[in-house]
C-alpha atoms as one frame of an Amber mdcrd trajectory, in Angstrom:
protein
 -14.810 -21.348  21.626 -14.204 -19.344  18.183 -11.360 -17.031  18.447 -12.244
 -13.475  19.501 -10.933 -11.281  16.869 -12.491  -7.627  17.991 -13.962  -5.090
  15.532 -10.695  -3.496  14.123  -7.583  -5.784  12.928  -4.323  -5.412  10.855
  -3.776  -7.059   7.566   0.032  -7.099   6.682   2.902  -8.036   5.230   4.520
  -9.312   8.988   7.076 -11.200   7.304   8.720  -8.079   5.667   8.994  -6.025
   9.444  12.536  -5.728  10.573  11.087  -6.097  14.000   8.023  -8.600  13.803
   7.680  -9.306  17.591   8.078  -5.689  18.902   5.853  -4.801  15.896   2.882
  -7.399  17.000   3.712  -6.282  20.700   2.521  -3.082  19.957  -0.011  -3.493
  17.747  -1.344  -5.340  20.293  -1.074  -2.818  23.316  -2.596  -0.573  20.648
  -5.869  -2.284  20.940  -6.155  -4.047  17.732  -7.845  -7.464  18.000  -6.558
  -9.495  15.206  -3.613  -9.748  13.029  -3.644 -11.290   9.820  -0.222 -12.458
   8.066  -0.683 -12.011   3.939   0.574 -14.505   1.508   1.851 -17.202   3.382
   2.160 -19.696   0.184   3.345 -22.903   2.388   2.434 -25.315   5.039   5.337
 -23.072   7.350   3.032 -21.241  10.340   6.166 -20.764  12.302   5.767 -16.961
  11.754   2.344 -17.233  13.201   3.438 -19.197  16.090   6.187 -16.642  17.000
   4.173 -13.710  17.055   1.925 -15.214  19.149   4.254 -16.286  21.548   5.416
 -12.478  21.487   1.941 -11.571  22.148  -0.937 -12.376  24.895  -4.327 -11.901
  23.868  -4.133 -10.264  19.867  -5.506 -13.406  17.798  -3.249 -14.137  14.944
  -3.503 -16.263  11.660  -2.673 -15.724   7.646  -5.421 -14.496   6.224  -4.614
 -16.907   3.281  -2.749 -20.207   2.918  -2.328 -21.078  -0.598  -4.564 -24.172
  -1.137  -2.196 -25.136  -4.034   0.663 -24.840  -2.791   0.295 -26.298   1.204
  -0.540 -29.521   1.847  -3.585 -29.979   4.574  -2.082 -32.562   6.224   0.888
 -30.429   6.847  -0.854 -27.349   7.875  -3.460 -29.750  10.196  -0.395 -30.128
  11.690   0.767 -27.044  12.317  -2.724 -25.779  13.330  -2.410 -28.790  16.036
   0.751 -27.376  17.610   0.284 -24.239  17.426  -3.256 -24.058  18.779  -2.396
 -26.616  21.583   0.358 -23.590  22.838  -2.181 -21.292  22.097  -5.372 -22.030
  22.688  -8.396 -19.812  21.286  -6.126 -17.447  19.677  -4.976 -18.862  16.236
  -7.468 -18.623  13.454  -6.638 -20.145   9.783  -7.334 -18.345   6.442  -7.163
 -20.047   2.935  -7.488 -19.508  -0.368  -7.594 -20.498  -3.845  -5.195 -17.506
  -4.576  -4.512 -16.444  -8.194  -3.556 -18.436 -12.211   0.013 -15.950 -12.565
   0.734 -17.009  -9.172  -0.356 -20.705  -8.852   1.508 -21.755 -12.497   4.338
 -19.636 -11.519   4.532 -21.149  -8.242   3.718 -24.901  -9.369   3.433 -27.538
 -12.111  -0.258 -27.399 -11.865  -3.062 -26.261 -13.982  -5.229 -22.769 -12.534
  -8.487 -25.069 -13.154 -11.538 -24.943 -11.270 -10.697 -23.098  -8.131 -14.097
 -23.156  -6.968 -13.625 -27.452  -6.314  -9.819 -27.325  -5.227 -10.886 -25.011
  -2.350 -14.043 -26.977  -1.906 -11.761 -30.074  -1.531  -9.141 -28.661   0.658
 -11.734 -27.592   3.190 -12.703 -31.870   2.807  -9.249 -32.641   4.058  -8.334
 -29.970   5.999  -8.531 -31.684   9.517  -8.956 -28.499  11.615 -12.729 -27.100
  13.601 -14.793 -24.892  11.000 -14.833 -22.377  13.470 -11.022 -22.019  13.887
 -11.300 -21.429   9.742 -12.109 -18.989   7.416 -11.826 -18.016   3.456 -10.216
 -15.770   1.583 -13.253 -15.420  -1.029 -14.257 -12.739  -3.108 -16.871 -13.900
  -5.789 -20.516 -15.369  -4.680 -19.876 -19.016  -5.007 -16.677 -18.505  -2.735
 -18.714 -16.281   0.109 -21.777 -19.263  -0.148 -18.745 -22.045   0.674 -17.555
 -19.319   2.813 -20.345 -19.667   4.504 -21.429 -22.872   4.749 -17.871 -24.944
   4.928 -16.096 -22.542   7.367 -16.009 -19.649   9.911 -16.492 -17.130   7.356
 -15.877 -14.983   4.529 -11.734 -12.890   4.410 -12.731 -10.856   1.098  -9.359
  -8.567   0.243  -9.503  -5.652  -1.480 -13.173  -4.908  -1.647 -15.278  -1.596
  -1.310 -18.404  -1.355   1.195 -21.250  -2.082  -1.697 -19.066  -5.607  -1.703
 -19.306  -6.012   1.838 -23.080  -5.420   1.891 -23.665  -8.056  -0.810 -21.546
 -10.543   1.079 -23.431 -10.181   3.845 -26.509 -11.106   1.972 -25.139 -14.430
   0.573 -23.738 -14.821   4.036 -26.834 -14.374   5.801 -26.717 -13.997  10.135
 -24.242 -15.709  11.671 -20.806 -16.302   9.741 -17.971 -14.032  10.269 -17.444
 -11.157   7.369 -14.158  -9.840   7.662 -13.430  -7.271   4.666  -9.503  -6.247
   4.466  -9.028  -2.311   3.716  -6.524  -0.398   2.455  -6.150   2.617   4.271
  -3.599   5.791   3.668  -3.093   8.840   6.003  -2.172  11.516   3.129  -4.750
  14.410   2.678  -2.978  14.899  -0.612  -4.987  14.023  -3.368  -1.848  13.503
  -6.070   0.206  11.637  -3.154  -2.364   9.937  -1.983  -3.178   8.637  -5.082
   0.019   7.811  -6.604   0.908   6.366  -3.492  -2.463   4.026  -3.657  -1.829
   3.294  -7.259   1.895   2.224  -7.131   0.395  -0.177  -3.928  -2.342  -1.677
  -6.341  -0.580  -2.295  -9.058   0.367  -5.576  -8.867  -3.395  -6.101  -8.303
  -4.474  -4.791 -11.646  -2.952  -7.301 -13.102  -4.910 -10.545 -10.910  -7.675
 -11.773 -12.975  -9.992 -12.646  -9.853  -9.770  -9.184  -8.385 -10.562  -7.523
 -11.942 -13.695  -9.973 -12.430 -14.623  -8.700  -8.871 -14.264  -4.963  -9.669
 -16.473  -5.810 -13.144 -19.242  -7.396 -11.319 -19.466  -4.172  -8.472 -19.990
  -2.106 -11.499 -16.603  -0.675 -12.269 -15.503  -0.144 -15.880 -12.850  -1.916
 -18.043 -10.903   1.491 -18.061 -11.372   1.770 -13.744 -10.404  -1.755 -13.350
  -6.911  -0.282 -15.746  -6.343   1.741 -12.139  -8.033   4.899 -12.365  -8.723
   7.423 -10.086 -12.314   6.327  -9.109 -11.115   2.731  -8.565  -8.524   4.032
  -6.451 -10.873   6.102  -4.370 -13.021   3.145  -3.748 -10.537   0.569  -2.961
  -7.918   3.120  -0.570  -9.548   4.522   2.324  -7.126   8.189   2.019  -7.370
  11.295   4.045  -7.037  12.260   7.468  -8.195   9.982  10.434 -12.280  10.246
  10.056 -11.814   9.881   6.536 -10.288   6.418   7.163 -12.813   5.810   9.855
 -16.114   6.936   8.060 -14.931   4.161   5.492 -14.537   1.714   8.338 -17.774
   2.617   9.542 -19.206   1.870   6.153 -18.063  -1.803   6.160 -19.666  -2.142
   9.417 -22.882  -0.482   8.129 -23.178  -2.994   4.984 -22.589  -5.805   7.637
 -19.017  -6.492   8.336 -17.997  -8.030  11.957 -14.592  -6.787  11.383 -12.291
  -4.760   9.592  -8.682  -5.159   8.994  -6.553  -2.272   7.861  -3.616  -2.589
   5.818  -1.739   0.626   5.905  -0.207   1.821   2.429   3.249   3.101   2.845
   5.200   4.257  -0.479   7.642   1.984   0.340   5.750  -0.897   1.680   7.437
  -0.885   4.629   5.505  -0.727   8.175   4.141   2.822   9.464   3.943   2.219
  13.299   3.222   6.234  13.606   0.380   5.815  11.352  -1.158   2.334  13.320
  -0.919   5.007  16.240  -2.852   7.472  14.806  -5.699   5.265  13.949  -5.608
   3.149  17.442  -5.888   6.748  18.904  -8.643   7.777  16.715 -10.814   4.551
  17.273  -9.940   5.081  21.028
């Protein structure tokens, strides 16, 4: 069986919570399907393996695993274990990730992403179904697509969910990530959003993406439009009409990343939106 992730998820940061398992308890009593751990750079799933043991039915996985950076063979391994203890609830997510962060990280080259995911997914002993990819631009969806459960596109607006959808065609999972921010605030909000992006702005793949939905080399800088489009701000149904959106252009679920402006974990706001989905 694939793993059941529901309509609405979390994307986070799970590593950073001072309480992970109380955290991913809730979350799940909450009603949110899926939880998906960001930048997990190593073959190391213990993380993933403890929240689910704090957990019973929430499926849980990294949303990327660095293909650079952790060996298949090792994370095979891992998958093995951990989906053995937990059985149609562990679901993998990789990625080609980033150049600043793959020849900071390593001795390698940042050359032809494209073929070192393509490869990975060649050696990576674990069921297509139980995978999916962290892929933004067209080639990436297509081996999304065709190699693997589905597409994990990050930081994306609803015009890119609609066009992965077409290069998806029926049937593979499309699983958009989404900022979201409960401040009604424009200033806040926004500086809030920004200081959240920034590292962003400076990632090559996620600029090319911005460029090629139609964004300008001074948006793509951070600008208030950008901002707007990437960081769903506002009150509840403003965060929910831009959920709805995703769903609209063809999304099978959502995962929400909340924006604190420390980067810290707002269970109040999780609350708010689990009682506003209902």
């Amino acid at each position: 069986m694939a793993v059941e992730l529901g309509r609405i998820g979390i994307w986070s940061l799970a590593y950073l919570w001072p309480d992970q398992k109380e955290a991913a308890a809730e979350l799940e009593e909450l009603g949110f399907g899926a939880l998906w751990l960001g930048a997990l750079p190593d073959a190391d799933l213990g993380l993933v393996e403890r929240l689910l043991d704090a957990t019973k039915t929430m499926a849980i996985g990294p949303s990327i695993v660095n293909v650079w950076t952790a060996a298949p063979a090792a994370v095979a391994t891992e998958y093995d274990r951990i989906s053995t203890r937990h059985p149609d609830r562990f679901i993998l997510g990789v990625g080609s990730s980033h150049k600043p962060i793959v020849e900071t990280a390593t001795a390698e080259t940042y050359e032809r992403p494209l073929s070192k995911l393509a490869d990975y997914l060649d050696q990576l002993a674990v069921p297509a179904r139980d995978v999916a990819v962290a892929a933004l631009g067209p080639k990436a969806i297509r081996l999304a697509g065709e190699r693997s459960r589905g597409a994990l596109p990050y930081l994306v607006t609803p015009e890119h969910t609609a066009r992965a959808r077409e290069i998806l065609g029926d049937g593979p999972l499309l699983a958009p990530e989404q900022h979201v921010l409960l401040e009604t605030d424009p200033r806040r909000a926004r500086e809030t959003a920004r200081q959240a992006l920034d590292m962003y702005l400076k990632l090559p793949n996620y600029v090319r993406n911005w460029r090629r939905l139609g964004f300008s080399e001074d948006d793509v800088k951070g600008s208030d439009h950008l901002i707007d489009a990437l960081v769903a701000w506002g009150d509840e149904d403003a965060v929910l009409a831009r959920v709805d959106e995703h769903f609209a252009a063809g999304a099978d679920h959502v995962a929400l990343q909340v924006v604190t402006p420390d980067g810290g974990l707002d269970r109040e706001a999780y609350r708010r939106l689990a009682a506003a989905i209902g």
